[in-house]
VMD Tcl script that draws the C-alpha trace (Angstrom):
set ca {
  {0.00 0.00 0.00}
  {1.06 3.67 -0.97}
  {3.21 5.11 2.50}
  {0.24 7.79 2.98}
  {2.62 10.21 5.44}
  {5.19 9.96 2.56}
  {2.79 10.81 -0.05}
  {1.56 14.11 2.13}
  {5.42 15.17 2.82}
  {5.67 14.47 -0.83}
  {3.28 17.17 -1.22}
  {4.03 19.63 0.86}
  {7.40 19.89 -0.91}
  {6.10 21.89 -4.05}
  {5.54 24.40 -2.04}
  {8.31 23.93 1.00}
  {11.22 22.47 -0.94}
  {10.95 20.25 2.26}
  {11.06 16.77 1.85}
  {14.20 14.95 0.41}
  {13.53 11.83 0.93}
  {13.87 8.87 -1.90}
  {10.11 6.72 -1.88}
  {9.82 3.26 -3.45}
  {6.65 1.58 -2.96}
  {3.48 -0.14 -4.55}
  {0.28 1.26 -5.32}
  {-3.13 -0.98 -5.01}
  {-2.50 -2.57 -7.41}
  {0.84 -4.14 -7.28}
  {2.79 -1.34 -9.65}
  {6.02 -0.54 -8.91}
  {6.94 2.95 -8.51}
  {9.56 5.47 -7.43}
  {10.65 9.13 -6.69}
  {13.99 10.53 -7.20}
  {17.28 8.70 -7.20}
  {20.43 8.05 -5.07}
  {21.77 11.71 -6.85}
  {18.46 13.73 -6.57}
  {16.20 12.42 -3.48}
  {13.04 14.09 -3.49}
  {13.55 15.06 -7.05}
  {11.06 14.06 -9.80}
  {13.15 13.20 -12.85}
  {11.36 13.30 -16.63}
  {13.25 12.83 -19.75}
  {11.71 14.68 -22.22}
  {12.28 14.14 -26.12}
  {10.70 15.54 -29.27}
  {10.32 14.05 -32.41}
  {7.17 16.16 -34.28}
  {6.41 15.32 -38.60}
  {2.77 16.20 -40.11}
  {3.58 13.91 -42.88}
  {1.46 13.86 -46.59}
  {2.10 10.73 -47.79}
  {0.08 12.15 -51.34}
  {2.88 14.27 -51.70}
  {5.37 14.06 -54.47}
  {9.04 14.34 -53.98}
  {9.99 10.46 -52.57}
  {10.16 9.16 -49.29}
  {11.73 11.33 -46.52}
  {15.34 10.13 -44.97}
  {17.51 11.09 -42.52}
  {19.65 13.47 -44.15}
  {16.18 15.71 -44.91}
  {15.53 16.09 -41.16}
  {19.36 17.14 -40.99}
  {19.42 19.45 -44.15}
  {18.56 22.68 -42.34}
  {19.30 21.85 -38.58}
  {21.19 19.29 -36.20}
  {19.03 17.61 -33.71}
  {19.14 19.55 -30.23}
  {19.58 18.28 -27.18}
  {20.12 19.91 -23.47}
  {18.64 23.60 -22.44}
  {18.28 24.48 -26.24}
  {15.70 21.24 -26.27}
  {14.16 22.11 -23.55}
  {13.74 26.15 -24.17}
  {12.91 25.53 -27.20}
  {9.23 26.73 -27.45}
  {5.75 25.59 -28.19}
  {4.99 22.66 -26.35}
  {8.28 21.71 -25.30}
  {8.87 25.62 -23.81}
  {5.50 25.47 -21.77}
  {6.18 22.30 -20.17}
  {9.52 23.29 -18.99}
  {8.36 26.57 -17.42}
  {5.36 24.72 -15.57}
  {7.53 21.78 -14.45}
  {10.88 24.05 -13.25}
  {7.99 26.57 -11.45}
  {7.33 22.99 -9.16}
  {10.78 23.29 -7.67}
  {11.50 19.91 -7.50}
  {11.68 18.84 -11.02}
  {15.05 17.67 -13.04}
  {14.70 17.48 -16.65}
  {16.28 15.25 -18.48}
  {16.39 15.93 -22.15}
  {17.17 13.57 -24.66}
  {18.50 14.58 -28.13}
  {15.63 15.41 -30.45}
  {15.40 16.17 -34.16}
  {13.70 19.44 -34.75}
  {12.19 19.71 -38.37}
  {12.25 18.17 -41.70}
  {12.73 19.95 -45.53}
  {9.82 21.04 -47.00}
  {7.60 20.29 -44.08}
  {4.55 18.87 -43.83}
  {4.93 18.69 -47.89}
  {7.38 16.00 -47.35}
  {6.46 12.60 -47.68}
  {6.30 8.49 -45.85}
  {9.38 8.96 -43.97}
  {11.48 5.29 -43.95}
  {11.45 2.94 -41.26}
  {15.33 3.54 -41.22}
  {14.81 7.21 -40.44}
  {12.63 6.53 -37.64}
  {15.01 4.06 -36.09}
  {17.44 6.08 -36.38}
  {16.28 8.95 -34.25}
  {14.40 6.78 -32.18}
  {17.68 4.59 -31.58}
  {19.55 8.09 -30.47}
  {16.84 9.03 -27.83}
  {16.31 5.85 -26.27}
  {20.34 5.08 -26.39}
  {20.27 8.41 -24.51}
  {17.53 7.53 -22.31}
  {19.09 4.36 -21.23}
  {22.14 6.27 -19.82}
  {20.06 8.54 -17.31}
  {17.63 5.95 -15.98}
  {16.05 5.88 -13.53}
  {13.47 8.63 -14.70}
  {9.98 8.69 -12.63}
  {8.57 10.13 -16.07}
  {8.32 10.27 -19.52}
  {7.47 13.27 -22.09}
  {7.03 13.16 -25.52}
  {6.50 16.16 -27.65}
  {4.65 15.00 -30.84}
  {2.60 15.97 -33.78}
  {0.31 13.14 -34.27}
  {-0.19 12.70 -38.43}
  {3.70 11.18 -38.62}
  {3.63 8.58 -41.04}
  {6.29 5.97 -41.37}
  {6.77 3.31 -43.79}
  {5.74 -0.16 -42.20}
  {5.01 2.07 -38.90}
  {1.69 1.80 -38.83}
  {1.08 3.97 -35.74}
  {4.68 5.90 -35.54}
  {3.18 7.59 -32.26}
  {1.41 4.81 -30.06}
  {5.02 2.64 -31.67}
  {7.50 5.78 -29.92}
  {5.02 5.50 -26.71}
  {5.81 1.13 -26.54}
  {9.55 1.66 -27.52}
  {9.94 4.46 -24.26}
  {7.49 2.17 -22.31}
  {9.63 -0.73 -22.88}
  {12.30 1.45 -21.74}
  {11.25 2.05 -18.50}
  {8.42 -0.39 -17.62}
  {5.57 -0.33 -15.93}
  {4.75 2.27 -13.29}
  {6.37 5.03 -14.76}
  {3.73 7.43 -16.61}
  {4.72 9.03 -20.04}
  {2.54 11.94 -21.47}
  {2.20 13.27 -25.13}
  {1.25 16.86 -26.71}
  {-0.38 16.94 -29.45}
  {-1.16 18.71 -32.82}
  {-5.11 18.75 -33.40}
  {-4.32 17.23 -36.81}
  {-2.99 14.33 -35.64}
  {-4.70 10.97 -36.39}
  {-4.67 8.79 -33.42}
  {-6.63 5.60 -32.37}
  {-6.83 3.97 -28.51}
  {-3.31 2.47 -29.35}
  {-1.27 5.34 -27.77}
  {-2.78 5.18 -24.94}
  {-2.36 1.53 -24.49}
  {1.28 2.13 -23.43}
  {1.12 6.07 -22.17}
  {-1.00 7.43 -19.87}
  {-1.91 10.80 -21.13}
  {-2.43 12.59 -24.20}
  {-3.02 16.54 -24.37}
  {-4.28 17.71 -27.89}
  {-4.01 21.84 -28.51}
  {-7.64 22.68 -28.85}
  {-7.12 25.93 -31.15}
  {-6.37 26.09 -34.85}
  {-4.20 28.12 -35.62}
  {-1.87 26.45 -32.95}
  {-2.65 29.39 -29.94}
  {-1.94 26.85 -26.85}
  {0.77 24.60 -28.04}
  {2.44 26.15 -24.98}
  {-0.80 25.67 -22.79}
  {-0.83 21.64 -23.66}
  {2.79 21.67 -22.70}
  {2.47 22.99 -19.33}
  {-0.66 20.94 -18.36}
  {1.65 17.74 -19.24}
  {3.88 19.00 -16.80}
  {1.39 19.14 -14.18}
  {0.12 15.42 -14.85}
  {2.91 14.04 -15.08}
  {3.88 15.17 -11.74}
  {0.58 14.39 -10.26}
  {0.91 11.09 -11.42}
  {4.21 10.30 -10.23}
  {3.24 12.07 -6.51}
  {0.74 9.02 -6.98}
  {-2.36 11.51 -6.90}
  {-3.36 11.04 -10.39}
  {-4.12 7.61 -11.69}
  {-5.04 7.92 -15.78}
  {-7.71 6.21 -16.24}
  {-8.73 6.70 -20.01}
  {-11.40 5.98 -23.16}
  {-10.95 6.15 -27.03}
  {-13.74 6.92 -29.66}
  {-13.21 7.45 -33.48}
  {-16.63 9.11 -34.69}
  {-15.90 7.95 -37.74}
  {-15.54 11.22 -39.43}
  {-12.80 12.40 -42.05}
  {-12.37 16.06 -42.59}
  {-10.07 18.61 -44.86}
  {-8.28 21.06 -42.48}
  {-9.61 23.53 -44.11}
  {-13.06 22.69 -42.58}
  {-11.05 22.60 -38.79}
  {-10.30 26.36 -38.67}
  {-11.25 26.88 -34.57}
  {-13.09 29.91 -34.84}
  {-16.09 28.70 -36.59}
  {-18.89 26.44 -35.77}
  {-19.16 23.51 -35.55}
  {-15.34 22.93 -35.12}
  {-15.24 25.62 -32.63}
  {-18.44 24.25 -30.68}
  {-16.53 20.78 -30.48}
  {-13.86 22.05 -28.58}
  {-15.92 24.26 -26.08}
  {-17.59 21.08 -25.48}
  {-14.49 19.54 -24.51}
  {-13.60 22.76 -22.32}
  {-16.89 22.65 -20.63}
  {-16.57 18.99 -19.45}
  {-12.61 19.93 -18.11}
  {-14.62 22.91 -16.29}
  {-17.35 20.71 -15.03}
  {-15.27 17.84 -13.98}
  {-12.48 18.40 -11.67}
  {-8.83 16.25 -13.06}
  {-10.72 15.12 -16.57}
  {-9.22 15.83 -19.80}
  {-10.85 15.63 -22.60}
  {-8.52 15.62 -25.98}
  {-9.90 16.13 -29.76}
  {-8.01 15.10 -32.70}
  {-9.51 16.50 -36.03}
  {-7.53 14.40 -37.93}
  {-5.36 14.75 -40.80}
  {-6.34 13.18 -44.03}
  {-3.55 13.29 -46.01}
  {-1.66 11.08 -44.28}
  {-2.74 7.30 -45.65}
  {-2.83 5.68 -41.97}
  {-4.91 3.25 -40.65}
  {-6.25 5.50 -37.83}
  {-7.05 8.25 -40.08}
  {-9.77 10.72 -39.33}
  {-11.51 12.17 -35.82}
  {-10.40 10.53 -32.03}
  {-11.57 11.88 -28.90}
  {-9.50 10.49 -25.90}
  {-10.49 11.15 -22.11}
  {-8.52 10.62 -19.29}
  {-9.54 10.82 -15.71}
  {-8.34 10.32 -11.81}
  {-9.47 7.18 -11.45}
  {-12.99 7.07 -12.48}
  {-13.76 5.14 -15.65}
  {-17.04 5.81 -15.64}
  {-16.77 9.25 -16.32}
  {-14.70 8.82 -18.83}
  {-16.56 7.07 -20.47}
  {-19.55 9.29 -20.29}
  {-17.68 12.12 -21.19}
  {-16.58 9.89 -24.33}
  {-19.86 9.53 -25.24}
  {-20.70 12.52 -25.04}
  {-18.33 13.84 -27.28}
  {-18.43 10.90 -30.40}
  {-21.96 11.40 -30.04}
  {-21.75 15.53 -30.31}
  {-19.23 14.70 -32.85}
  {-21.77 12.88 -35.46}
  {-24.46 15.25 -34.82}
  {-22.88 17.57 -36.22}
  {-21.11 16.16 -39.08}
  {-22.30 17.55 -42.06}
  {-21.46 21.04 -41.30}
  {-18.40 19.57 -40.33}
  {-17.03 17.36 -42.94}
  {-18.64 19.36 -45.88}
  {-17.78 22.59 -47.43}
  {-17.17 24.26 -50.96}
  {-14.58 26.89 -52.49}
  {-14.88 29.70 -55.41}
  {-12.18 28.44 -58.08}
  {-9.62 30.90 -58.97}
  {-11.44 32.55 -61.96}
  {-14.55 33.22 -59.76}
  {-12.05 34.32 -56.80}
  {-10.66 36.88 -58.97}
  {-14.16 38.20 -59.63}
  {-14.52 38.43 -56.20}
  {-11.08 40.31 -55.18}
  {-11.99 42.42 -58.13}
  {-15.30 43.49 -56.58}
  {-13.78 43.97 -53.32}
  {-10.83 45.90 -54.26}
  {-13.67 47.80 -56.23}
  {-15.18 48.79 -52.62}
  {-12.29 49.52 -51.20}
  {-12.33 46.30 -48.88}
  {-8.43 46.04 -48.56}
  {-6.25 44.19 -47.62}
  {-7.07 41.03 -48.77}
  {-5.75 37.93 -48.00}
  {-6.64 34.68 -50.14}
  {-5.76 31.33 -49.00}
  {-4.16 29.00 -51.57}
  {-5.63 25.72 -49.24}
  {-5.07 23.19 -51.36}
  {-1.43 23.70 -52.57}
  {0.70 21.14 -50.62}
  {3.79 21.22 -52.57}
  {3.59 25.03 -52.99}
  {4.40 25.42 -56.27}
  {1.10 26.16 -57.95}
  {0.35 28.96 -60.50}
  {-3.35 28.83 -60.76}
  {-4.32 31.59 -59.00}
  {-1.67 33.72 -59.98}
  {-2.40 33.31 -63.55}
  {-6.55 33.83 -62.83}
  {-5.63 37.29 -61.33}
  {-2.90 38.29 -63.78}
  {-5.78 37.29 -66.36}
  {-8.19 39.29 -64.52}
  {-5.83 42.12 -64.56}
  {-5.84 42.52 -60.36}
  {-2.32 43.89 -59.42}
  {-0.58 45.18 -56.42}
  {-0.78 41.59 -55.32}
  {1.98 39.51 -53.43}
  {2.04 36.57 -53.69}
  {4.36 34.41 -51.20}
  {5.40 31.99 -51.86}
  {5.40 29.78 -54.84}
  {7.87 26.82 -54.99}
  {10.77 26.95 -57.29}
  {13.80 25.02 -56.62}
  {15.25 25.39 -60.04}
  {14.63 28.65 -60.56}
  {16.07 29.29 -57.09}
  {19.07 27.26 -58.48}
  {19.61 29.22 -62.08}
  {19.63 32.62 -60.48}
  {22.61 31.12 -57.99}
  {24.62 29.75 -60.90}
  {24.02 33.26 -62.86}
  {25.39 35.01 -59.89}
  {22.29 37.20 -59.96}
  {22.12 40.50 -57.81}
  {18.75 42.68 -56.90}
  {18.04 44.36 -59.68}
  {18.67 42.48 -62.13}
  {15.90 41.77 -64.66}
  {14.12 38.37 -64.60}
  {12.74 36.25 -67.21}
  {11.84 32.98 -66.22}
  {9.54 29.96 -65.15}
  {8.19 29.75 -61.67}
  {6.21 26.92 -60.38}
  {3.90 24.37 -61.88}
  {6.51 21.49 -61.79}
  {3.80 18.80 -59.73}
  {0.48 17.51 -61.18}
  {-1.08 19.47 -58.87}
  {0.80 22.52 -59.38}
  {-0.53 23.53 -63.14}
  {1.62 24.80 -65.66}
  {4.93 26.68 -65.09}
  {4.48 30.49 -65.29}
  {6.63 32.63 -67.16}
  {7.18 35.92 -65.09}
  {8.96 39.00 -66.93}
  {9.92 41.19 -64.09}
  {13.12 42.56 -61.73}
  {14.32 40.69 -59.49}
  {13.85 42.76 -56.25}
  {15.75 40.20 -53.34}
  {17.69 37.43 -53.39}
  {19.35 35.78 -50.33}
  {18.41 34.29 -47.14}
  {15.00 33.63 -45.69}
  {12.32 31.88 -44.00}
  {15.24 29.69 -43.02}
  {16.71 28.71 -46.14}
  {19.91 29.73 -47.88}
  {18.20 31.37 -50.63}
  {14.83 32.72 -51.50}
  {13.84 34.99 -54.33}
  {11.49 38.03 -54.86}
  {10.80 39.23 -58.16}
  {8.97 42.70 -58.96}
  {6.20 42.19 -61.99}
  {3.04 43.35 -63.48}
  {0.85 45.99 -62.66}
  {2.65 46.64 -58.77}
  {3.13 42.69 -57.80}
  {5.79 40.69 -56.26}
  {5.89 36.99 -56.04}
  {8.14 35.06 -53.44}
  {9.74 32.15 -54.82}
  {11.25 29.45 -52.28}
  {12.64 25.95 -52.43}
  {9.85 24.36 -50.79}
  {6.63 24.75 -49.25}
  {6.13 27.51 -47.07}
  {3.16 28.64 -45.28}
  {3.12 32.26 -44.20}
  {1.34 33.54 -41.10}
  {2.06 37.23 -40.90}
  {2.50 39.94 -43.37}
  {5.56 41.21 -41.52}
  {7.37 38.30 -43.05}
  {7.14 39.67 -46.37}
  {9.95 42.51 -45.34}
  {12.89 41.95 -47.52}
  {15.06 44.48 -49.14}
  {12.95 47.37 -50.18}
  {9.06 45.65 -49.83}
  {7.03 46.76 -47.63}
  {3.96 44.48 -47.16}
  {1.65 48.02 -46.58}
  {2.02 48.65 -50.04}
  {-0.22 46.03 -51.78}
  {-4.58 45.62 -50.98}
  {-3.98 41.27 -52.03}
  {-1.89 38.61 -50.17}
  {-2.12 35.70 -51.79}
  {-0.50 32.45 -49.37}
  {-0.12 29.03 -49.35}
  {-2.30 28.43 -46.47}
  {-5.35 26.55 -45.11}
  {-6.21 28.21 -41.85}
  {-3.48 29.54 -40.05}
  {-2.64 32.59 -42.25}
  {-5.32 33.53 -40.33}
  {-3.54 34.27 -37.32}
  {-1.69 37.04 -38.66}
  {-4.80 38.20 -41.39}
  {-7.74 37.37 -40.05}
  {-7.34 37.17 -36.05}
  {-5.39 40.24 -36.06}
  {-7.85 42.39 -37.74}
  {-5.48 43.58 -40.55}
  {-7.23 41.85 -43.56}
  {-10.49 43.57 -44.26}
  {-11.63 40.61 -47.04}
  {-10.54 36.41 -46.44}
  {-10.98 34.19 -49.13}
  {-10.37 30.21 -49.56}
  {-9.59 29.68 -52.89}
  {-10.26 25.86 -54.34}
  {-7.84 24.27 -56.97}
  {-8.50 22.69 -60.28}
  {-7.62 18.71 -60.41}
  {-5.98 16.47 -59.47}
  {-7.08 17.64 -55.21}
  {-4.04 16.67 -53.50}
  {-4.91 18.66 -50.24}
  {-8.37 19.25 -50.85}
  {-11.55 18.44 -49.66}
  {-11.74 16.04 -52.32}
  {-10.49 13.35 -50.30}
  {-12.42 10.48 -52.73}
  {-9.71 11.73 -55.73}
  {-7.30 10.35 -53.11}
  {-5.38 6.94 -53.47}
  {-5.95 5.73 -50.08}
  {-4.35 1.99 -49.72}
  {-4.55 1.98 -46.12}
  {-7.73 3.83 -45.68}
  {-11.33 2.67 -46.54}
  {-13.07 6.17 -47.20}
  {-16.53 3.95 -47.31}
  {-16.52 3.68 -43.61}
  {-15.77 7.49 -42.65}
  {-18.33 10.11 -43.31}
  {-18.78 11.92 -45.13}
  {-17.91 9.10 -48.14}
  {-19.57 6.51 -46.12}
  {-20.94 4.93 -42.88}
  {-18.66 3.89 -40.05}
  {-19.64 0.55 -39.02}
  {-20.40 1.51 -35.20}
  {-23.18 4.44 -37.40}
  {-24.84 1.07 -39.57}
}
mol new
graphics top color blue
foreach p $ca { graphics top sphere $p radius 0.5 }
foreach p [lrange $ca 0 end-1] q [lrange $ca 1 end] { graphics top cylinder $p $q radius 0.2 }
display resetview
């Protein structure tokens, strides 16, 4: 039985920094557990590790190895892991503000070329990182913890759960009796299997990303909680059955925003329940694609399962609005921008949504058609072009005549763009970016892959000035909004639809799923729990 005086003294040192002493027990049910070790009584000790990939497996460009998650940055390790933002950087400050916390961070890999535009990464990549954290790992047991910073929609070749498969490789690690948390990306696609070998999973319940930080820090406090022995996770799993585009998951409108109040209302109404909701991300071809709700409580099944309920069944109600939704094209959205340009409703800022690789051209060419200028446009992918201006030796100022774009099925035709070429150099973290002057008042960015931009402010290179043009035109489902929308500086939003082949639209049916019925998710079909 749990040494109740222990436990209290236990407590009482959060706040008194007062009790050093080493505890090994059992609970009630026969799990070992411990706090501290022979170098740190009294301390609670969690390795943390990161290892975060929104992977779109229907993206072009071949399978993603290790030398792509090194191209731009080393793995970190040590205080620049653990300061090093988002979730990672809230769970930190919560779990140092305890006072008797030692973190123990484990080399992590920090972000992979191209993005969430890359695709399946190999088994042999995932080893391989895996191999260096839990090589790590094994060198600083004992730990009375375990936290994982991850994404969710990681896809891994013969993986086919790359999260729950990082939870059972740490759990094997340490065993039984030591709890291990995850943070979450709403996007990620998730089934009970995680939680079969961690104990807690905390989902950011804003999109854009607002409390990445907020998920962190209430891992922190779990975790502890759980280790003190006054939290025992007791959880439940439902998949509504529902596939959505992420376009359709934007937070600030219903239903997707009702969803998650519903989940905040229960965590209000119920004292130590948590009540995580993955959207899903469909364009990773995964077994456990689509919608998960996962609950965890202190000890009371039940209620977990009633507030599991609760939610699937909130969930399907409101499906439709949900799961469905519809786009202007880009030759009706440049009637539109015309119009409101026309009535002086400026800026605006149009969301490319479907353009995964980055590189399309059909909107430009639908507003250069329409004759709409003072537009930037940022940015459009062009590796080679990016590479012929290098080998030219080309300087600002120079003019430009060249192809941009259109180089994936689902990126048009190339665009031929007469202009001056008004930056070249270093940005949005890669060695070289372009910006070329053209047109009636327009600049278009041109980058070496994908890249999703939040603010205007970003936009400042050289001489431009993002306050000089009424259209932004970005490569961007929902969280441009954060800096356009949410911000107040955009007057007009539009989400602009592509033309075929919808790779990262809400076309999902012109998808090749091979791991993924689409019959038994709505809205292409009925789940078989729904029949």
């Amino acid at each position: 039985m749990r040494n109740t005086a222990c436990t209290l003294m236990l407590t009482l040192a959060a706040a008194l920094s007062a009790c050093t002493i080493a505890y090994e027990g059992d609970d009630e049910e026969g799990t070992t557990f411990r706090l501290g070790s022979a170098d740190t009584p009294g301390q609670v000790r969690i390795a943390v590790a990161r290892f975060q990939h929104e992977t779109c497996t229907f993206c072009p460009g071949g399978d993603t190895e290790v030398e792509d998650w090194l191209r731009h940055s080393e793995p970190i390790s040590g205080e620049e892991l653990l300061t090093s933002g988002g979730y990672v950087g809230g769970f930190t400050k919560r779990a140092r503000e305890f006072g008797d916390v030692e973190l123990v961070p484990l080399t992590s890999p920090v972000g992979v070329f191209g993005g969430s535009s890359r695709s399946w990464n190999t088994k042999a990549t995932f080893d391989h990182f895996m191999d260096i954290m839990l090589a790590e790992l094994e060198e600083q047991l004992p730990v009375d913890a375990i936290y994982l910073a991850l994404h969710g929609a990681m896809a891994v070749r013969d993986v086919p759960r790359p999260e729950a498969e990082i939870a059972r490789r740490f759990r094997e690690a340490v065993g039984p009796g030591v709890p291990i948390a995850g943070t979450f990306d709403l996007h990620g696609n998730e089934d009970a299997e995680f939680l079969e070998h961690a104990d807690f999973s905390f989902v950011t319940k804003r999109f854009p990303h607002y409390d990445s930080y907020i998920q962190g820090e209430r891992a922190a406090r779990a975790l502890r909680l759980a280790v003190l022995g006054e939290y025992r996770s007791t959880t439940a799993t439902r998949k509504p059955g529902i596939i959505t585009a992420t376009v359709l998951q934007w937070t600030g409108q219903s239903p997707a925003m009702d969803i998650m109040e519903r989940a905040r209302r229960w965590e209000a109404r119920e004292n130590d329940a948590y009540v995580s909701v993955f959207f899903g991300y469909p364009w990773s071809d995964v077994p456990d694609v689509g919608a998960t709700i996962q609950v965890m409580t202190n000890d009371d099944q039940a209620l977990a399962d009633r507030i599991a309920d609760d939610m699937d069944d909130f969930m399907w109600r409101v499906r439709e609005d949900f799961a469905l939704g519809s786009y202007p094209a880009p030759d009706e959205a440049a009637r539109i921008v015309a119009a409101a340009i026309s009535r002086g409703e400026t800026p605006i800022a149009v969301g490319d949504y479907s353009d995964r690789p980055g590189d399309a051209t059909h909107i430009l060419s639908a507003f250069e058609a329409a004759g709409i200028g003072n537009v930037l446009y940022g940015t459009i992918t062009s590796p080679a072009t990016l590479e012929a201006l290098a080998a030219a030796g080309a300087q600002p100022g120079d003019p430009f005549d060249m192809e941009i774009g259109g180089f994936t099925p689902s990126g048009g035709s190339p665009r031929r763009i007469t202009g001056t070429l008004e930056y070249f150099g270093e940005g949005f973290g890669y060695d070289a970016i372009a910006a070329v002057s053209f047109g009636d008042g327009n600049v278009v960015f041109l980058t070496p892959a994908y890249e999703q931009v939040l603010y205007p402010d970003a936009f400042r290179f050289g001489a431009i000035d993002p306050a000089d043009y009424d259209v932004f035109v970005v490569k961007s489902r929902v969280h441009f909004r954060r800096g356009f929308d949410e911000t107040g500086y955009a007057r007009t939003i539009l989400v602009v639809e592509a033309p075929e082949p919808f790779v990262g639209t809400t076309h999902l049916d012109a998808l090749t799923y091979e791991n993924v019925d689409l019959g038994t998710l709505y809205p292409f079909g009925t789940p078989e729990t729904r029949r």
